[in-house]
Structures are given as C-alpha cells and as structure tokens.
N, CA, C and O of each residue as an XYZ file, in Angstrom:
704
protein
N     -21.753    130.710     71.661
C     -20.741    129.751     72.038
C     -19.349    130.246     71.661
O     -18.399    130.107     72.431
N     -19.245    130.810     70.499
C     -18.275    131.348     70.088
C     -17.199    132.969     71.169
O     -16.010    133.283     71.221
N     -18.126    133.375     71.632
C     -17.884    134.353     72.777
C     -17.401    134.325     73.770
O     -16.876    135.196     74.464
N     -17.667    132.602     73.969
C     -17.564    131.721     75.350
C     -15.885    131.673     75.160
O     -14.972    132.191     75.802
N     -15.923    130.649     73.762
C     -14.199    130.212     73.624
C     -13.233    131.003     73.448
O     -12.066    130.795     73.779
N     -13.911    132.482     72.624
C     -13.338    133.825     72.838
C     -12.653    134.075     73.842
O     -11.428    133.990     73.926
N     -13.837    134.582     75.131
C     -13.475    134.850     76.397
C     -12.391    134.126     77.333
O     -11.517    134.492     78.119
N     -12.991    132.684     76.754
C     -11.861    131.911     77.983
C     -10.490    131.782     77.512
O      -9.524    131.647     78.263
N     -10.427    131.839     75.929
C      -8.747    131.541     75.447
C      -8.560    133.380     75.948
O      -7.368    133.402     75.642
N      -8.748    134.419     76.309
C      -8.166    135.350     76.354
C      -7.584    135.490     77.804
O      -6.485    135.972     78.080
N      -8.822    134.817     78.982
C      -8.559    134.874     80.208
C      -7.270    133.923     80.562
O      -6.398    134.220     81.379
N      -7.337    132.461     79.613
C      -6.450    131.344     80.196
C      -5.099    132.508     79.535
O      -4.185    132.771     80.316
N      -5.070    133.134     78.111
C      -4.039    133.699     77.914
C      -3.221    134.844     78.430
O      -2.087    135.188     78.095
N      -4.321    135.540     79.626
C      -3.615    136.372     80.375
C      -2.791    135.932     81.790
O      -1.818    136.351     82.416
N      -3.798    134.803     81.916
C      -3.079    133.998     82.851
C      -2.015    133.342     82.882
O      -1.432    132.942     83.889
N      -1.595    133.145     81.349
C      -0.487    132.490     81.506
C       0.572    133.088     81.232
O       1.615    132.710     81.766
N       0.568    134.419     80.123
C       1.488    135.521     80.174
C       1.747    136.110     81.972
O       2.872    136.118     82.471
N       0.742    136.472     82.585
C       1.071    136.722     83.847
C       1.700    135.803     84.643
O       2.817    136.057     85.095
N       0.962    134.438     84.956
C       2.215    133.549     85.386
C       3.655    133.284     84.730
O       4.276    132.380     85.291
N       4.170    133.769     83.875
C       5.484    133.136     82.908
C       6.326    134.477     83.576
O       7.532    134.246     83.660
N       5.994    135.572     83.972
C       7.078    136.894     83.937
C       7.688    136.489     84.991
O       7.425    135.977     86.079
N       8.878    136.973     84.183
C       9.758    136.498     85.823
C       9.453    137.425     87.397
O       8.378    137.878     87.790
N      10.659    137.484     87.993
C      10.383    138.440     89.372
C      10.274    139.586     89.070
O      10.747    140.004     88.013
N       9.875    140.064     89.597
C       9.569    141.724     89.358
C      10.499    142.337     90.707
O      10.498    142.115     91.918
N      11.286    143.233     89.776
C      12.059    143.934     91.145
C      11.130    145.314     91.725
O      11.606    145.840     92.731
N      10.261    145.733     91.346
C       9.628    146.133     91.984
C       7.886    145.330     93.038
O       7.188    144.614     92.319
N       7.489    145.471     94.213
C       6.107    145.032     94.181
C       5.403    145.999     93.650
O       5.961    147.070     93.409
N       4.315    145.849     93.423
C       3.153    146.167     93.157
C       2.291    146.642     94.751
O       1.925    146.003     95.737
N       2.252    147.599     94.480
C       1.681    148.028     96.001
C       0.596    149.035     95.786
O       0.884    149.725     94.808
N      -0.480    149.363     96.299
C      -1.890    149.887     96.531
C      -1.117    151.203     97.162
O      -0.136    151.171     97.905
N      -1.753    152.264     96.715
C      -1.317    153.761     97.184
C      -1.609    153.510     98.702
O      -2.527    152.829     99.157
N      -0.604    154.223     99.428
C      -0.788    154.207    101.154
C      -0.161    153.046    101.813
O       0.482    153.066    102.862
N      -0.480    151.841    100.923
C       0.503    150.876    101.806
C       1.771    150.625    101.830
O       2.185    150.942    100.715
N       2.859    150.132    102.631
C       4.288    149.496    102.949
C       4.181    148.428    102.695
O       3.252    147.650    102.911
N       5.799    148.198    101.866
C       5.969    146.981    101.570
C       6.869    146.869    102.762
O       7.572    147.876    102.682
N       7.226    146.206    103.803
C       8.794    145.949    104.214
C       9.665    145.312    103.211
O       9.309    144.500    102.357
N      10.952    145.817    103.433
C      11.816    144.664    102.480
C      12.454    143.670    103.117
O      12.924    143.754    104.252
N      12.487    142.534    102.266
C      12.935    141.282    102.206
C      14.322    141.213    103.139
O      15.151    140.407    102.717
N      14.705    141.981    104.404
C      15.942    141.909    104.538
C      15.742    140.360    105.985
O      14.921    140.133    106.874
N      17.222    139.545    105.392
C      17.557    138.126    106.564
C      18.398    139.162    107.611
O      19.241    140.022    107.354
N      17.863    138.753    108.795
C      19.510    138.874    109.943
C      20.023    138.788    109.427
O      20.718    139.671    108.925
N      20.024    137.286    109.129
C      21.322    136.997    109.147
C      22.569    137.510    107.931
O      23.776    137.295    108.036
N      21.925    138.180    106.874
C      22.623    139.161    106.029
C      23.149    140.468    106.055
O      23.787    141.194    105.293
N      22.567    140.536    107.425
C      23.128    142.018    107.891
C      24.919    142.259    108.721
O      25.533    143.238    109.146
N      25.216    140.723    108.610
C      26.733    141.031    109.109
C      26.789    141.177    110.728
O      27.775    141.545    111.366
N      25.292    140.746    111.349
C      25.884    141.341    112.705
C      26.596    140.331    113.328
O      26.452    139.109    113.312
N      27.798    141.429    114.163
C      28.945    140.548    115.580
C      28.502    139.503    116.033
O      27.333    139.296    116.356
N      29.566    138.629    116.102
C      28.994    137.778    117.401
C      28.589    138.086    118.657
O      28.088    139.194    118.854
N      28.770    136.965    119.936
C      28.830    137.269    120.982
C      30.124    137.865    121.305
O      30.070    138.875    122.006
N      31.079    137.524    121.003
C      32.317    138.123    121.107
C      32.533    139.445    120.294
O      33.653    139.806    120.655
N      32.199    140.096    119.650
C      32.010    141.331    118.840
C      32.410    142.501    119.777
O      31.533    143.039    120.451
N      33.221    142.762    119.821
C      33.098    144.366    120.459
C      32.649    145.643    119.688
O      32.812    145.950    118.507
N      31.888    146.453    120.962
C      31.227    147.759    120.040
C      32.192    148.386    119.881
O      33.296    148.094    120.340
N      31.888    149.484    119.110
C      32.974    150.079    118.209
C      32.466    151.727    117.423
O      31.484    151.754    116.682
N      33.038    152.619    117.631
C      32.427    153.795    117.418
C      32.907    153.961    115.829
O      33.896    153.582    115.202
N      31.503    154.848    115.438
C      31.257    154.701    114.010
C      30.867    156.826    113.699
O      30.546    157.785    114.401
N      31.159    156.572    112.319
C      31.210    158.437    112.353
C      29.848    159.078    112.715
O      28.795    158.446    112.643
N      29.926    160.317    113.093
C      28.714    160.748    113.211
C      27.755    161.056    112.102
O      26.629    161.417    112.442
N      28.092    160.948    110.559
C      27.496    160.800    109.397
C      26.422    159.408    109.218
O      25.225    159.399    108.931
N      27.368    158.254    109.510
C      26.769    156.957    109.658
C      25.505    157.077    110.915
O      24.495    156.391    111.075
N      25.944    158.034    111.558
C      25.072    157.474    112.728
C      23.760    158.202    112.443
O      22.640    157.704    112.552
N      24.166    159.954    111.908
C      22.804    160.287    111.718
C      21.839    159.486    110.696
O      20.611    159.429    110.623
N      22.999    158.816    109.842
C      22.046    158.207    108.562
C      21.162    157.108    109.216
O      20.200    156.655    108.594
N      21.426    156.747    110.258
C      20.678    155.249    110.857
C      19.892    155.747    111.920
O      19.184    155.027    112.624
N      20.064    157.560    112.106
C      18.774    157.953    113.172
C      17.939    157.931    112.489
O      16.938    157.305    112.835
N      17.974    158.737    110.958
C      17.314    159.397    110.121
C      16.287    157.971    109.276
O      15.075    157.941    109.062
N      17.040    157.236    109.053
C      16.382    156.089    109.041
C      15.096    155.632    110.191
O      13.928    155.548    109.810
N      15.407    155.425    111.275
C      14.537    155.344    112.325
C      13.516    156.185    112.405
O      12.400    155.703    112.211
N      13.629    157.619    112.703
C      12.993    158.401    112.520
C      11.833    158.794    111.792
O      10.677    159.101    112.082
N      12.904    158.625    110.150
C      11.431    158.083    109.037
C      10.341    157.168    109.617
O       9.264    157.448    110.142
N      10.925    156.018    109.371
C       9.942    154.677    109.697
C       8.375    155.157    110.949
O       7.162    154.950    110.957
N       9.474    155.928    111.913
C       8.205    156.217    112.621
C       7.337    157.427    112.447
O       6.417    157.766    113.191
N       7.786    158.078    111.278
C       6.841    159.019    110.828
C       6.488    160.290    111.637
O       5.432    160.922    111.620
N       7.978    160.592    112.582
C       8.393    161.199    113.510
C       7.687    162.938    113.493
O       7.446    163.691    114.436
N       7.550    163.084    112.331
C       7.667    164.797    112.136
C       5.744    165.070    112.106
O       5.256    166.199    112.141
N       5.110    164.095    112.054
C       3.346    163.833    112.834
C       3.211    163.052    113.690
O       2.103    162.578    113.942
N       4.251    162.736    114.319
C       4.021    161.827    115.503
C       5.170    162.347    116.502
O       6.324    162.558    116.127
N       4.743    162.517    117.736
C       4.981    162.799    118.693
C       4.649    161.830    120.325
O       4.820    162.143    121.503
N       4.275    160.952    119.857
C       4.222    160.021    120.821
C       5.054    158.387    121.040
O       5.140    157.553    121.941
N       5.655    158.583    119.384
C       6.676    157.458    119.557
C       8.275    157.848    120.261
O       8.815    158.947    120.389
N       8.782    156.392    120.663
C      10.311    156.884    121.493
C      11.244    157.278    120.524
O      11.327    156.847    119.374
N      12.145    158.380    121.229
C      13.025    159.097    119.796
C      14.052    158.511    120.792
O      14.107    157.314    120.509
N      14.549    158.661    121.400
C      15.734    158.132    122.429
C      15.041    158.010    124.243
O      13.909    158.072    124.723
N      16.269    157.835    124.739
C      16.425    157.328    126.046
C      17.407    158.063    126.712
O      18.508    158.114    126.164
N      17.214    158.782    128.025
C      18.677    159.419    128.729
C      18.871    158.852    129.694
O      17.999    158.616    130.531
N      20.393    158.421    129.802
C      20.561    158.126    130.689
C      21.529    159.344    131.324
O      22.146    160.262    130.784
N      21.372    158.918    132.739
C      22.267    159.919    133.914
C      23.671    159.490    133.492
O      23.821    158.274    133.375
N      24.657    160.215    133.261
C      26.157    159.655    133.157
C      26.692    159.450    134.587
O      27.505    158.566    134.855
N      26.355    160.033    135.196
C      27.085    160.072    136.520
C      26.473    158.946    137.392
O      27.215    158.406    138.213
N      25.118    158.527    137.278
C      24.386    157.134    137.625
C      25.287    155.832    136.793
O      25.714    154.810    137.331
N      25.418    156.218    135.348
C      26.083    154.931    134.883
C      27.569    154.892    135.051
O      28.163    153.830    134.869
N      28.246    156.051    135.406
C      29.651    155.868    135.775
C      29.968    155.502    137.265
O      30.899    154.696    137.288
N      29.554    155.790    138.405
C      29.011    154.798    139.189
C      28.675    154.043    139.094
O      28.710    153.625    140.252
N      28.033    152.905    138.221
C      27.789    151.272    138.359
C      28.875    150.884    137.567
O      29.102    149.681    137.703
N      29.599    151.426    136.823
C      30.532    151.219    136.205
C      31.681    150.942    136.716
O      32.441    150.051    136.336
N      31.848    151.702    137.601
C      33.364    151.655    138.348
C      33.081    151.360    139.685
O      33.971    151.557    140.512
N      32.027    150.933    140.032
C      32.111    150.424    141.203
C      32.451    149.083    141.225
O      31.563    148.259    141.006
N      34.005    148.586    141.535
C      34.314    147.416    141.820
C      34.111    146.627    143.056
O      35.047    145.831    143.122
N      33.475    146.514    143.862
C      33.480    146.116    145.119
C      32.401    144.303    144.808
O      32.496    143.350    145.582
N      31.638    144.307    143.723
C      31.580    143.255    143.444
C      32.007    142.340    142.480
O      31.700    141.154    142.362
N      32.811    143.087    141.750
C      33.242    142.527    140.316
C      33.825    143.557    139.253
O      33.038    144.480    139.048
N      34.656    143.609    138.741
C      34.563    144.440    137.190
C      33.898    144.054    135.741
O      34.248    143.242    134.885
N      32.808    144.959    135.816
C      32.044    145.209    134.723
C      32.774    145.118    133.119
O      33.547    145.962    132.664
N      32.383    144.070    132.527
C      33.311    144.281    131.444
C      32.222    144.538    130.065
O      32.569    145.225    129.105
N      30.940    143.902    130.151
C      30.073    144.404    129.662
C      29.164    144.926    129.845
O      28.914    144.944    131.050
N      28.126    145.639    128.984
C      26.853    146.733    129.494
C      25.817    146.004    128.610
O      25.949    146.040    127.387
N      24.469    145.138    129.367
C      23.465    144.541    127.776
C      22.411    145.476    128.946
O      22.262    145.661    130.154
N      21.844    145.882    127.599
C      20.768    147.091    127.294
C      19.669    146.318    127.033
O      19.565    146.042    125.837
N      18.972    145.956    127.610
C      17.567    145.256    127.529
C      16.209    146.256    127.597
O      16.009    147.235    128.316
N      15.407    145.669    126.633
C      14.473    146.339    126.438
C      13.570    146.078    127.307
O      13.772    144.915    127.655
N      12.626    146.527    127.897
C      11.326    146.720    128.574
C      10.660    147.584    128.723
O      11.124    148.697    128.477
N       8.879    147.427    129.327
C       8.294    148.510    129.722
C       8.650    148.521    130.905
O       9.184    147.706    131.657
N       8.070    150.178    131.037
C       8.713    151.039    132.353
C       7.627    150.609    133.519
O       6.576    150.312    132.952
N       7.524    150.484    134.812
C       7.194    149.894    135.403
C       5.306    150.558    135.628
O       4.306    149.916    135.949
N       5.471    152.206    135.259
C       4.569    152.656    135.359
C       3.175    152.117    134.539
O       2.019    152.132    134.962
N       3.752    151.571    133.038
C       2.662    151.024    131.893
C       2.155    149.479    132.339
O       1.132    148.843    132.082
N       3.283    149.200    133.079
C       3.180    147.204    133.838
C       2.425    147.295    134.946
O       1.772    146.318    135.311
N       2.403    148.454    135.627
C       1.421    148.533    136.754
C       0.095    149.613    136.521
O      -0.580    150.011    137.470
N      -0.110    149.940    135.364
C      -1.382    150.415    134.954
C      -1.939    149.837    133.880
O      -2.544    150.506    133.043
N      -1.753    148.191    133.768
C      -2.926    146.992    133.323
C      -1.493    146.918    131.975
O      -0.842    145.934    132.327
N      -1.117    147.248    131.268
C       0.146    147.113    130.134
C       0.901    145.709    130.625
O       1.686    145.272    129.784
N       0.844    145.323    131.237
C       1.129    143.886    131.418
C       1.718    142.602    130.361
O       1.220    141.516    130.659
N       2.476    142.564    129.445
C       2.351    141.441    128.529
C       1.830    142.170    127.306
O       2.186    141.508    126.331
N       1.199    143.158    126.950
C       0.601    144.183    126.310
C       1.527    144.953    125.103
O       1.864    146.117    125.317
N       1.803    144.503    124.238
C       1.994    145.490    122.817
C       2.460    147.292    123.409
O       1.487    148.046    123.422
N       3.368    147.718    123.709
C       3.461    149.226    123.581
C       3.841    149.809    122.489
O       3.882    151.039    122.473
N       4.235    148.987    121.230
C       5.052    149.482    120.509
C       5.826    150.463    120.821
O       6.408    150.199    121.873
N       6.198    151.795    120.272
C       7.463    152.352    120.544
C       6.617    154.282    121.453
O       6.618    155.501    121.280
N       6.180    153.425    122.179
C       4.988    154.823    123.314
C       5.782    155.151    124.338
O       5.898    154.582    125.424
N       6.382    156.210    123.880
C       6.669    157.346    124.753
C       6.262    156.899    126.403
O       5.151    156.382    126.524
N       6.948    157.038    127.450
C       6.621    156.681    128.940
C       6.008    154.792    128.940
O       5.203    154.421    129.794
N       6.435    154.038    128.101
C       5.798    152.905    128.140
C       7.170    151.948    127.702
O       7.224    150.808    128.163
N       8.104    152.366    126.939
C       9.178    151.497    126.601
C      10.273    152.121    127.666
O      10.252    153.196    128.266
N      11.158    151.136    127.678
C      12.299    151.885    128.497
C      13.439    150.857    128.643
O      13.040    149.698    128.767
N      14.705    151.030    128.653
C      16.260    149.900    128.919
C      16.863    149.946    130.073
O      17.457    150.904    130.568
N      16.667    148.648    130.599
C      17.170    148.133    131.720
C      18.478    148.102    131.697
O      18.799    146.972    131.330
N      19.375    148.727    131.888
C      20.886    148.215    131.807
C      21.852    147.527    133.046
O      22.184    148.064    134.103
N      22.175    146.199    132.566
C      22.516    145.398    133.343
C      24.085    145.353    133.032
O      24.390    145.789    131.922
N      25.145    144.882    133.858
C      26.555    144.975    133.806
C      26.626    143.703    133.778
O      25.571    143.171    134.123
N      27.577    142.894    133.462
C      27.891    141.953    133.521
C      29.693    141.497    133.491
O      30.325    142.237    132.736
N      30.246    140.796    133.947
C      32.123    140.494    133.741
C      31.966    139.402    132.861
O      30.990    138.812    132.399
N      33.648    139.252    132.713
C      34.317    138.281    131.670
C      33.811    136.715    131.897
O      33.903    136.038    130.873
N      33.326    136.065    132.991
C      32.498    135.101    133.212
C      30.944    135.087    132.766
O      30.112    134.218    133.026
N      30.791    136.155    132.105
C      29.284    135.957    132.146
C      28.561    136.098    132.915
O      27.402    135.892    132.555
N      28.770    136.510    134.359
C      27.609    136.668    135.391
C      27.487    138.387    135.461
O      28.395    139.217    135.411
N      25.915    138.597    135.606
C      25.499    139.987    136.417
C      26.138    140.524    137.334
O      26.646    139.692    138.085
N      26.362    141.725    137.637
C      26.854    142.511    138.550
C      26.069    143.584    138.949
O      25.928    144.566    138.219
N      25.434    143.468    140.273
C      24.311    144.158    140.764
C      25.332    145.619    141.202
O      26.554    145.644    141.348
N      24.554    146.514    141.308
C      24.307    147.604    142.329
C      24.034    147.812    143.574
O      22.821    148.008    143.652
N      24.561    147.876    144.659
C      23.619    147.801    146.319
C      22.629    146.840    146.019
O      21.448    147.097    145.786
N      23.308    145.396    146.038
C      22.497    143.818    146.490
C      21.108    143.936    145.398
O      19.982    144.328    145.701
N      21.510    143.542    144.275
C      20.429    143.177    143.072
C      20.111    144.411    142.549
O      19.055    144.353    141.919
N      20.583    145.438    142.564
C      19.907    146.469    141.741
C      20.399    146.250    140.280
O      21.317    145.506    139.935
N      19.540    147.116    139.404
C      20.119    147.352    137.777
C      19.865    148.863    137.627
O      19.192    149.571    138.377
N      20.347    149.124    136.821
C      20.110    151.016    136.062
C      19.148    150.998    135.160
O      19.105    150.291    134.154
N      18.119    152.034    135.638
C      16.683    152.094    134.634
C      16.676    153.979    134.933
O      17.629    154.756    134.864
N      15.583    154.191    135.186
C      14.947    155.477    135.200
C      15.560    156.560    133.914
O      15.834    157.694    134.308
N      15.710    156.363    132.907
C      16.025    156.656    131.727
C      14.720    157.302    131.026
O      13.806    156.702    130.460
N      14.915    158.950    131.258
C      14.312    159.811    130.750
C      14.038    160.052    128.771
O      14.747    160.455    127.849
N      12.492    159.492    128.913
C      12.427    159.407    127.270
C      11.779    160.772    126.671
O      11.037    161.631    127.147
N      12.299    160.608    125.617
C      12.321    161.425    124.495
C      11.526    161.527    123.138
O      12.341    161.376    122.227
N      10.611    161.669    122.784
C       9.890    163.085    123.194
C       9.027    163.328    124.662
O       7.897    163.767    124.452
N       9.161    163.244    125.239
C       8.593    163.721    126.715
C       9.586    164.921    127.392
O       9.398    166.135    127.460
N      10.627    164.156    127.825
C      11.571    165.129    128.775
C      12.893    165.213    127.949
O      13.933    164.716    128.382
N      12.820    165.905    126.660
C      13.972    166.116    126.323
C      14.644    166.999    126.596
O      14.018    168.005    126.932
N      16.456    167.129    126.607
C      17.250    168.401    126.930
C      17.028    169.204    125.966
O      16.502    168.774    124.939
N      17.421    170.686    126.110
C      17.509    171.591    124.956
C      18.843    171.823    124.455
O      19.650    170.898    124.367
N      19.092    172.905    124.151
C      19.718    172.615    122.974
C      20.455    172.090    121.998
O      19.576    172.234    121.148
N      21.482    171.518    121.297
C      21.816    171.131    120.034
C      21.213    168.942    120.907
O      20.536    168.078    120.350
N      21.545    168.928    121.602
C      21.080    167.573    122.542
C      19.964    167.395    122.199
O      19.511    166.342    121.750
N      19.193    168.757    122.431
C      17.628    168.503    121.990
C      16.850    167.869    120.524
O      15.860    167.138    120.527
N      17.499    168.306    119.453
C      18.073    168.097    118.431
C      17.826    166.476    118.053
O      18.320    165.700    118.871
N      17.230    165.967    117.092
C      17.223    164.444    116.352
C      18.247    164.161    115.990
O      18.545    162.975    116.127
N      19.239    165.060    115.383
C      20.022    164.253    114.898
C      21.596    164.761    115.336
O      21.517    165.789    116.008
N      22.838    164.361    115.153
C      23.968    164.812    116.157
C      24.434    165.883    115.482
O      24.446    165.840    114.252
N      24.899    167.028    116.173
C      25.401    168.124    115.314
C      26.681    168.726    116.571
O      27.404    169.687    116.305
C-alpha cells in the first residue's frame, strides 16, 4: 500500500511541476518533424487594397527566394514550382493596349493549368507540381473592372520552372 501512495504522490507531483512551467519558447518536437510558426496575417504588415507595389533590393529578395526554396526542400526536389515565365512582349502588349481601357492594375491569380483540370485534377490538391500550378494574369483600371484582351481573353501560358527553365545567370534560383 505504501508503494501505491509512493507512486501516485510522485506521478500527481510530476504533473503538477509540469503543468505550473510557464511557456516554453522553444516546442518540443520529435526528430524529423516541423513545427510551423505561430505567424497572424495579420502581423505581417501587409498593404491594403490601395497599397502600391514597390521594388525592394535584390538582397531582400533573394532572402525571401531562399526562404521559399528551403521550405520546399528544393535541392531533392525537383518537381515543385520554383517560378513562372512570363513572355514580356505578350505582357507588354496587354499592357498598353488601350483600345478598351487603361490598365492600371495587374492581379496575378493563382490556378491550375488547364492541362492538370482536364486530366481528372479538377478541384484536386496540386500543391506546388511543376506543369499543374500556373497565374492567370488579369488587368484591371481605376474603376475596378477587368480589361480583356481580343473580347475576354486573360494572359496565362507561363512557362514553369523547373521544367522549361532559361539558362544562364536567369537560370539561376536566386538573382545575380
């Protein structure tokens, strides 16, 4: 009996030292797994709707490829999206073509490419698969309405990366 009251004042006493510690700034994590961190949107400072983009150094920028990159575990994987090309001369043409409006903004919408939607990918999870994600880019003016291309078109066919990348320094992950 004595073993009993032993045992249990030691268990209730680990239990309650363990419940009393405060937060731990580290988790506790099992070898191999990710924690994500705790980050809100809404703490990240982003623009409004009114926000204009705004060019940032090429230091900052590699640091937020290099970031990306990690996450997808890029340097054994070869089947996630590293970027997107677009034609300049396709988007400077929808750009300056005023004949229905002037374009005052560009929203970059995400989707799959039509090829993964019409081979059963439908509604379907691609995560970030090479020939399966792809950005619709739509124009839009100072009213808020769309601005098509030759009667409803948008700009897609945006060559992904790792598949059809350019060579040299372009070819390249990060900007040099």
């Amino acid at each position: 009996m004595k073993k009993v009251i032993v045992f249990i004042t030691v268990i209730v006493s680990i239990t309650v030292i363990a419940c009393s510690k405060k937060n731990q700034t580290e988790p506790s994590v099992s070898k191999g797994l990710t924690v994500k961190p705790n980050i809100s949107v809404r703490s990240l400072n982003l623009p409004d709707e009114t926000g204009s983009s705004r060019f940032i150094p090429k230091d900052s920028a590699n640091r937020m490829i290099q970031s990306y990159l990690t996450s997808i575990n890029y340097q054994q994987n070869d089947t996630d999206l590293r970027c997107l090309i677009v034609n300049a001369d396709s988007l400077r043409k929808y750009l300056n073509d005023t004949s229905r409006g002037r374009i005052t903004n560009v929203k970059l919408i995400l989707a799959h490419t039509l090829a993964y939607v019409n081979a059963g990918g439908y509604g379907i999870n691609a995560g970030y698969q090479t020939g399966a994600v792809t950005i619709i880019i739509a124009g839009y003016d100072q009213n808020n309405n769309y601005i098509y291309a030759n009667s409803n078109m948008v700009l897609d066919h945006l060559s992904p990366c790792p598949y059809a990348c350019p060579s040299g320094a372009a070819g390249g992950n990060m900007l040099q």
